[in-house]
C-alpha positions as CSV (number, residue, x, y, z in Angstrom):
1,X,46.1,1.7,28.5
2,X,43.8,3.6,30.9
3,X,43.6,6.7,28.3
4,X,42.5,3.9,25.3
5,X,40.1,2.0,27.4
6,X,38.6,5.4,28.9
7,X,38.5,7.3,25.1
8,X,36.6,4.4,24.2
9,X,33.7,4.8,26.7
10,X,33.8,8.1,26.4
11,X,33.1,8.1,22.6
12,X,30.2,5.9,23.1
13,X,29.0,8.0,25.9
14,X,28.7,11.1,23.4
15,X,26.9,9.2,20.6
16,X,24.5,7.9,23.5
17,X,24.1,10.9,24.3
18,X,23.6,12.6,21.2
19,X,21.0,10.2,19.9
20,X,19.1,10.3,23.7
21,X,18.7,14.1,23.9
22,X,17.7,14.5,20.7
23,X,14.9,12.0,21.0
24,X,13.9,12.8,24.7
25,X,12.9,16.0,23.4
26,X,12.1,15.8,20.1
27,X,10.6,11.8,18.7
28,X,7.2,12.2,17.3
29,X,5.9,9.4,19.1
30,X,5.8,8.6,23.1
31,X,7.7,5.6,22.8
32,X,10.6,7.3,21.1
33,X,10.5,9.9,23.6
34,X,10.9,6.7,26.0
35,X,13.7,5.3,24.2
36,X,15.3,8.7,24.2
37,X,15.1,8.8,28.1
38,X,16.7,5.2,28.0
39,X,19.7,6.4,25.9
40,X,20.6,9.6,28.3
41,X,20.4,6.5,31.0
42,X,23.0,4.8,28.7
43,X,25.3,7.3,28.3
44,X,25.2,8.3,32.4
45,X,26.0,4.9,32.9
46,X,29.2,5.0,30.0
47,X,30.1,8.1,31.8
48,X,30.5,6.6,35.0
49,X,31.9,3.5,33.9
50,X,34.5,6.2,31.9
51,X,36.0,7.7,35.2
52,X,35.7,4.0,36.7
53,X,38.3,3.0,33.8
54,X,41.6,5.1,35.7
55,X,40.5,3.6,39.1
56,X,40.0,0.1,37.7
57,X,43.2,0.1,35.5
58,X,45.3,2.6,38.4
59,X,45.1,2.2,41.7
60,X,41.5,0.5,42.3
61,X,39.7,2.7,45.6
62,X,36.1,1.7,44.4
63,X,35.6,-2.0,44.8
64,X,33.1,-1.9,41.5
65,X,35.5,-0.1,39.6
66,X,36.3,-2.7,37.4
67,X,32.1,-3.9,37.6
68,X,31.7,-0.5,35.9
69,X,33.9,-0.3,33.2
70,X,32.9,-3.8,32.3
71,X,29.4,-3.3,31.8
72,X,30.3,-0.3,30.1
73,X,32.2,-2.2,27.4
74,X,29.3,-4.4,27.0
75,X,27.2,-1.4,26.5
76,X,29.2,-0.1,24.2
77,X,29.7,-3.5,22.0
78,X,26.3,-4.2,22.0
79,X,24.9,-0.9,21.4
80,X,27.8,-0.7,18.3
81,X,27.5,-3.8,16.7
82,X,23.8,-3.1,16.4
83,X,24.1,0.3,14.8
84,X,26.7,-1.0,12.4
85,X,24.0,-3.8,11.2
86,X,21.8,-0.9,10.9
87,X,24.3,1.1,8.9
88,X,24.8,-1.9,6.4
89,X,21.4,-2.9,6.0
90,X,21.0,0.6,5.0
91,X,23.8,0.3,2.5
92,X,23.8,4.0,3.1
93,X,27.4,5.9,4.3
94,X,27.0,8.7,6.8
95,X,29.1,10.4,8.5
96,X,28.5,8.3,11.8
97,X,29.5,5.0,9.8
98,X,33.1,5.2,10.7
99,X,32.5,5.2,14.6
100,X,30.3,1.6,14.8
101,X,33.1,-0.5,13.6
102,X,35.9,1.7,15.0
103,X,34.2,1.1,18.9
104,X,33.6,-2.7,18.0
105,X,36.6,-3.6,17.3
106,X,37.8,-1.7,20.7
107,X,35.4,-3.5,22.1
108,X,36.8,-6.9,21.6
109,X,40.1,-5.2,22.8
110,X,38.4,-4.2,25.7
111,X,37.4,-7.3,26.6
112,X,40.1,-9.3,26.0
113,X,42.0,-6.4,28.5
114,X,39.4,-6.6,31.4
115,X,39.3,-10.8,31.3
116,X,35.6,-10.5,32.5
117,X,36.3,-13.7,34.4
118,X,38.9,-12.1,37.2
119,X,36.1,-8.8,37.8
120,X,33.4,-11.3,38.7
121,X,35.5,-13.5,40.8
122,X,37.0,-10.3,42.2
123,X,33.3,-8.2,42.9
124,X,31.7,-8.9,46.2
125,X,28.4,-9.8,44.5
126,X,29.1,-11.3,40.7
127,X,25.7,-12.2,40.4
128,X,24.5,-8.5,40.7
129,X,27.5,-7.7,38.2
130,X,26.3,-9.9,35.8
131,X,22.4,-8.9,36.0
132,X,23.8,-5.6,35.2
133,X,25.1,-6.6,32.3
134,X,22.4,-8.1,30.9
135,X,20.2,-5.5,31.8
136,X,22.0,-2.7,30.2
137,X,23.0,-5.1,26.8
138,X,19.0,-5.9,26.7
139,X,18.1,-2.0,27.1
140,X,20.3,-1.3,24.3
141,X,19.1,-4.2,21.9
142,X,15.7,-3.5,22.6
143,X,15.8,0.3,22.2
144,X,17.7,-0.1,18.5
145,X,14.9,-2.9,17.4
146,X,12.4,-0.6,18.9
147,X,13.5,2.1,16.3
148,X,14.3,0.0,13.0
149,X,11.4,-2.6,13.5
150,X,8.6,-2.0,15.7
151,X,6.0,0.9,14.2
152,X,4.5,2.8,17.3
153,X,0.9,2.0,17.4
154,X,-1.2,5.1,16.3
155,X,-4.8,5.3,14.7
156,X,-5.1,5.0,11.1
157,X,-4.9,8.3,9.2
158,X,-8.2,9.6,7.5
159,X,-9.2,12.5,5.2
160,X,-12.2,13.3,3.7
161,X,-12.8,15.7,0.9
162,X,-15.7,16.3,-0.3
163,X,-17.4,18.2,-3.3
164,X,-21.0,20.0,-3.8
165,X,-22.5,22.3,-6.3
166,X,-24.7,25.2,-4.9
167,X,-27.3,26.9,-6.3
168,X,-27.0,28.1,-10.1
169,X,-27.0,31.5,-10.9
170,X,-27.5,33.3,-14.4
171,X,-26.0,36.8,-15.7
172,X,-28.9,39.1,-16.5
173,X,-28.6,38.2,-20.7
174,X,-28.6,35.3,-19.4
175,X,-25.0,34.4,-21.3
176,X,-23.0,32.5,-18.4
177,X,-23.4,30.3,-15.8
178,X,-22.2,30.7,-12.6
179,X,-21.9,27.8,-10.8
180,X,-21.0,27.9,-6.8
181,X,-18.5,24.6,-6.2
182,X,-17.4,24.2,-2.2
183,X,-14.8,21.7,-1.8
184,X,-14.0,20.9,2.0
185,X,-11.2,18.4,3.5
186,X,-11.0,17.1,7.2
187,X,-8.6,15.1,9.0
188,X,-11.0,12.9,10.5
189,X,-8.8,10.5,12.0
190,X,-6.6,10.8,15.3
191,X,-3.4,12.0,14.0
192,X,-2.1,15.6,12.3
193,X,-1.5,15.2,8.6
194,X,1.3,17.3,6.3
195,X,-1.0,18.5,3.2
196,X,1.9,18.2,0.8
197,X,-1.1,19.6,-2.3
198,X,-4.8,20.0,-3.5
199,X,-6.2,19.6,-6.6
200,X,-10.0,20.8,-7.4
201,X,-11.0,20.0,-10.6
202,X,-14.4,20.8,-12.9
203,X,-15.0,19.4,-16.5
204,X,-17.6,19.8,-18.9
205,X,-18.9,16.5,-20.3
206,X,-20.1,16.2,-23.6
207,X,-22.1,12.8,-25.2
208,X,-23.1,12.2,-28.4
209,X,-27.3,10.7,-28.1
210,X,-28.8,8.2,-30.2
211,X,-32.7,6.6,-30.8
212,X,-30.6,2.9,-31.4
213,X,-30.0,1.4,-28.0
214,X,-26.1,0.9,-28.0
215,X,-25.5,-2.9,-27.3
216,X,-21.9,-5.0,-25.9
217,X,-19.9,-4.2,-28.8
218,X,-19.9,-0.5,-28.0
219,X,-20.0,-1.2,-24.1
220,X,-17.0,-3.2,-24.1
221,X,-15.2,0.1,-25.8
222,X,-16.3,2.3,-23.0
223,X,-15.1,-0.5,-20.5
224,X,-11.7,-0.2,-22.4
225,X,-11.7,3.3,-22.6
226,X,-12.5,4.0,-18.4
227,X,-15.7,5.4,-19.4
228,X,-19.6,4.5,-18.2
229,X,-21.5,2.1,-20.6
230,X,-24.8,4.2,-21.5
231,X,-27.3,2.6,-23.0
232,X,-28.1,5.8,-25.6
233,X,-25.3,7.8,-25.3
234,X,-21.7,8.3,-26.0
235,X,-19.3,10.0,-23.9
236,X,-17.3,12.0,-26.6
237,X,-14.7,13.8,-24.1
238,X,-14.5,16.2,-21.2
239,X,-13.0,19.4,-21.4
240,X,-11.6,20.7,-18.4
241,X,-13.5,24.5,-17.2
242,X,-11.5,25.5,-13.8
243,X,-8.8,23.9,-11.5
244,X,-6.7,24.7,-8.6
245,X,-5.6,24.2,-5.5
246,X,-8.3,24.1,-2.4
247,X,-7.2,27.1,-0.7
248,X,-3.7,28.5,-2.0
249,X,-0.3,28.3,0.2
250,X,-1.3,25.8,2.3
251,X,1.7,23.2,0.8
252,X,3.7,21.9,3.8
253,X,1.3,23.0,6.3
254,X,-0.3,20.0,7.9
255,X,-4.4,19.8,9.6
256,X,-5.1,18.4,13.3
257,X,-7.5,16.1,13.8
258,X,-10.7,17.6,13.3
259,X,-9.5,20.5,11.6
260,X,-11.0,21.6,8.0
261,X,-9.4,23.0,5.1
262,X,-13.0,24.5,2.9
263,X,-13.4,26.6,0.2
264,X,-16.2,28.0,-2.1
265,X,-15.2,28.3,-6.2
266,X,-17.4,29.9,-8.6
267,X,-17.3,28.1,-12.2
268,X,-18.4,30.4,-15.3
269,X,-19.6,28.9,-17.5
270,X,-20.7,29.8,-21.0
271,X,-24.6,28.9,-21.3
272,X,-24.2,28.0,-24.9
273,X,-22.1,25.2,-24.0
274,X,-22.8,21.6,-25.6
275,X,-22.2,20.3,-22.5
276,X,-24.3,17.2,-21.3
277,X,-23.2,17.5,-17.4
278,X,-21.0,19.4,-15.1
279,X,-18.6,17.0,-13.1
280,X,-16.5,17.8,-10.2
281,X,-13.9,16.0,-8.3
282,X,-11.1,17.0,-6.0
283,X,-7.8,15.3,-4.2
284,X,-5.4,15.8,-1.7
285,X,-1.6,14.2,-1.4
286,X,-1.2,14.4,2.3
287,X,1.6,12.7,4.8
288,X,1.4,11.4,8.5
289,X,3.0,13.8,10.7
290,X,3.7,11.5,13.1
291,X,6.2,9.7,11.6
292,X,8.4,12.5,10.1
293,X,9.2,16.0,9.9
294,X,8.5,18.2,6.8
295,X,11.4,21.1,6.3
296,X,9.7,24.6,6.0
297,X,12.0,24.6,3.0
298,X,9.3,22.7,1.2
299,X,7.1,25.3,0.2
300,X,9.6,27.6,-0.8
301,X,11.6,24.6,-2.9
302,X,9.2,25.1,-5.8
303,X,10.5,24.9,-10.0
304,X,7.9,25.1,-13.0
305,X,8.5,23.4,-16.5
306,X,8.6,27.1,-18.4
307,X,10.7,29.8,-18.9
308,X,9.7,33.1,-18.2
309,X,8.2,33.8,-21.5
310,X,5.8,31.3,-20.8
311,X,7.7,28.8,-23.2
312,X,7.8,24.8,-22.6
313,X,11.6,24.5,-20.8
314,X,11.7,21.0,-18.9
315,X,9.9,17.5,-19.3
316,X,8.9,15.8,-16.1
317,X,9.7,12.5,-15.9
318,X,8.0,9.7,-18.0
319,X,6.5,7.9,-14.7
320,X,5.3,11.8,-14.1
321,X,3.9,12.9,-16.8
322,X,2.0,11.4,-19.7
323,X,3.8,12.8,-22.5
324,X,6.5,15.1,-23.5
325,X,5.8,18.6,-23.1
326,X,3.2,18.5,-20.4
327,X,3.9,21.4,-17.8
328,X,4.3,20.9,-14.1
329,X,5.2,23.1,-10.9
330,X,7.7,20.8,-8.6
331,X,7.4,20.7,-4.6
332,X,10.5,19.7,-2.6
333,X,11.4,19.8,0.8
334,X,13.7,17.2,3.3
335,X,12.6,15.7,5.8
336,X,13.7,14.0,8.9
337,X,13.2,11.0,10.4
338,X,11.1,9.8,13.1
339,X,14.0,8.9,15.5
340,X,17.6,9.9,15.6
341,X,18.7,6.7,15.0
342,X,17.4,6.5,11.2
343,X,18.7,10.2,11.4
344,X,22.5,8.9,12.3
345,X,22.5,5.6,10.0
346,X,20.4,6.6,6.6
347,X,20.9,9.8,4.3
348,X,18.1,12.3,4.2
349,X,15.5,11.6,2.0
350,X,13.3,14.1,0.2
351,X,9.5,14.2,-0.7
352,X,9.0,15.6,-4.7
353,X,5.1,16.7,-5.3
354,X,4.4,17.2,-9.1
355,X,1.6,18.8,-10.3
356,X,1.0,18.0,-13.8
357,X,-1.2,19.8,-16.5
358,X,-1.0,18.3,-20.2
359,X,-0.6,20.2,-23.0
360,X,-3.1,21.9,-25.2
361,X,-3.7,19.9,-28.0
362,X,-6.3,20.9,-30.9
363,X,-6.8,24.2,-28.9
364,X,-8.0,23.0,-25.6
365,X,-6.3,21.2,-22.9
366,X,-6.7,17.2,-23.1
367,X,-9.4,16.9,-20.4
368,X,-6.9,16.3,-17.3
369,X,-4.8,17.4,-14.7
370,X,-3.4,15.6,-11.8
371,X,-0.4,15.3,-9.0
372,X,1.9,12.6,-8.1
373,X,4.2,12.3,-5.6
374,X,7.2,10.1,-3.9
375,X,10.0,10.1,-1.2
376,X,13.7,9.0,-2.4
377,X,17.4,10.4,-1.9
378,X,17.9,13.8,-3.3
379,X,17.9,13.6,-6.8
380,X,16.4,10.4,-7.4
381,X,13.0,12.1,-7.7
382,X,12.8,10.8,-11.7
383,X,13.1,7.0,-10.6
384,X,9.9,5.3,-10.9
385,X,9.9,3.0,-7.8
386,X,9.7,-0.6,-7.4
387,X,6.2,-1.9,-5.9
388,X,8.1,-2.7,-3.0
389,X,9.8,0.5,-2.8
390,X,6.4,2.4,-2.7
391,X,4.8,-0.1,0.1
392,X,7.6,1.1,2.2
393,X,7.2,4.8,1.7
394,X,3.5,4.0,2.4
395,X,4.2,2.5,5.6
396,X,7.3,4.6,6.8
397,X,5.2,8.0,6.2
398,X,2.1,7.5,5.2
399,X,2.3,9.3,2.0
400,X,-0.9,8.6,0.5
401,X,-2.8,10.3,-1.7
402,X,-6.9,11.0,-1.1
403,X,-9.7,11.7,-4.0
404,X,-13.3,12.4,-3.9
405,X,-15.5,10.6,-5.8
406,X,-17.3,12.8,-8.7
407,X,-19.7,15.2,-8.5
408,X,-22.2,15.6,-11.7
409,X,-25.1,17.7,-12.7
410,X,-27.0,18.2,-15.4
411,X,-26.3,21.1,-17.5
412,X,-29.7,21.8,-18.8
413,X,-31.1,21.7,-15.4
414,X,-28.6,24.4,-14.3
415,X,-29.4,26.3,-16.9
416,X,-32.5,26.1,-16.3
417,X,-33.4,25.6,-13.2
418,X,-37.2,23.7,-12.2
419,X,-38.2,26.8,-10.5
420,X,-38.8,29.1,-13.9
């Protein structure tokens, strides 16, 4: 019975453990580094109460023997019966799920061998015995809510991108436009953010003008359509001149607070354009790094939508993209949770970045391009998520995606300019 009672301990004393170091060294946040130290603390004390199991249950030297191994089985039914919740209410199978129920149900055994009763009539101080107890069952509850329920208090995230033109410039036959565009992003707030992907983009507006003030009938249709009511003109469409990302390669890599990610594009532009005004706009899909851990396989995980050839090969998915045949380039990475706890009781999940260009239609491309992203199990990347589903993601990782407002100019004055 020793060898059952002691392999029981000791198996709890190694998951302890696991879950401790791991955390001690490696939680993103100062608590969890704290409830890491707290675990290694557990599992000492399963250790102990591990050897105390032959002396208890053979031929008793240490008077707290049996004191030991009971608050050891309390440890380890507490600590259990919590994980095992967690496990459920994840309605998620690891490979860990096996052990919760499996040392529960010793547990009770356990127990019902040790008749708690006899070891506090039989220690010299039961009060101390049972203060113990409590204490250790109380370090364990709180240390498994502290990693499910409480969120570590840290400052909001904040990133701000931002757009300008420069100064126009002209080719000597005066034929294009070239139009400086800097587009800059700092982390502004007190925590280091993962840039999952950047999006600049320039369009090329073009309105129709009339003499005959245009009155509600015709505003209401620009209200419908997303567009600004103008009194004497018309938006007719956009057409989309240059886009890209803000500085290439930087996918997965993450900004400190304060750092800047900048960059200076030129736009060409052709000066015989019927363009009305030059608009400009940029956004970022970004991800607290504080509360996970991004896998350097992220930036390297990368498909496209076309074959080699250049030919259409693979539809995103319709909560992706607007229609069938629009082209993309897929992110994907893993990443790992906050806490080894999460890590022990939920599968890995995966963040999917899209970035989606529509196809050309009438010869030009239909005025947009844009990214979306989420964070699911591997290969549910296509299912559009509940409202509730995408609070949570917000929340858990603070995947969140950041847009300027738009830039405009007019393109007659940047052709030209006051000064000539």
């Amino acid at each position: 019975m020793s060898f059952l009672m002691a392999t029981g301990l000791l198996l709890t004393a190694c998951v302890l453990g696991k879950i401790g170091e791991k955390d001690l060294f490696e939680a993103l946040t100062f608590g969890g580094r704290v409830a890491g130290a707290t675990f290694v603390f557990a599992a000492a004390v399963e250790l102990i109460a591990t050897i105390a199991a032959f002396d208890y249950l053979g031929k008793r030297h240490w008077i707290y023997s049996g004191a030991a191994v009971l608050i050891g089985v309390l440890i380890a039914l507490t600590f259990n019966a919590l994980l095992l919740y967690l496990q459920i209410n994840a309605g998620e199978y690891t490979r860990y799920a096996w052990i919760w129920p499996t040392v529960l149900l010793w547990s009770f055994w356990a127990l019902w061998k040790l008749n708690p009763r006899q070891i506090w009539r039989q220690s010299p101080h039961p009060k101390r015995v049972a203060t113990g107890a409590v204490v250790a069952a109380l370090i364990s509850v709180g240390n498994l809510v502290y990693s499910r329920v409480y969120t570590p208090y840290t400052t909001p995230a904040s990133l701000d991108i931002v757009v300008k033109f420069g100064k126009p410039q002209l080719n000597t036959e005066r034929t294009i436009l070239y139009l400086p565009m800097n587009v800059t992003a700092k982390n502004k707030g007190k925590v280091p953010l993962y840039i999952l992907g950047t999006l600049y983009k320039a369009y090329g507006r073009s309105a129709n003008f009339t003499e005959k003030a245009r009155g509600m009938t015709e505003w209401k249709g620009d209200i419908l359509a997303s567009r600004d009511a103008e009194r004497n003109s018309e938006m007719q469409g956009r057409e989309l001149i240059s886009f890209g990302a803000i500085m290439k390669d930087v996918g997965g890599s993450w900004l400190e607070p304060d750092d800047v990610l900048a960059e200076d594009k030129i736009l060409s532009i052709p000066t015989n354009s019927r363009f009305d005004s030059i608009e400009g706009s940029a956004q970022a899909v970004v991800m607290r790094k504080d509360r996970t851990t991004l896998s350097t396989d992220y930036l390297s995980g990368i498909s496209r939508s076309w074959y080699d050839d250049l030919s259409h090969g693979e539809d995103a998915p319709k909560w992706v993209a607007i229609e069938a045949g629009d082209e993309f380039l897929k992110y994907q990475g893993p990443l790992h949770y906050s806490n080894e706890i999460l890590n022990v009781t939920h599968h890995p999940r995966y963040v999917t970045l899209w970035w989606i260009t529509h196809k050309p239609r009438d010869g030009k491309t239909d005025e947009d391009t844009y990214m979306k992203a989420t964070i699911t199990l591997k290969g549910e990347e296509g299912r559009l998520l509940s409202a509730a589903e995408t609070q949570e993601v917000v929340e858990s990782y603070g995947l969140v995606q950041v847009s300027t407002g738009e830039t405009r100019e007019s393109f007659a004055a940047l052709v030209k300019p006051p000064t000539e």
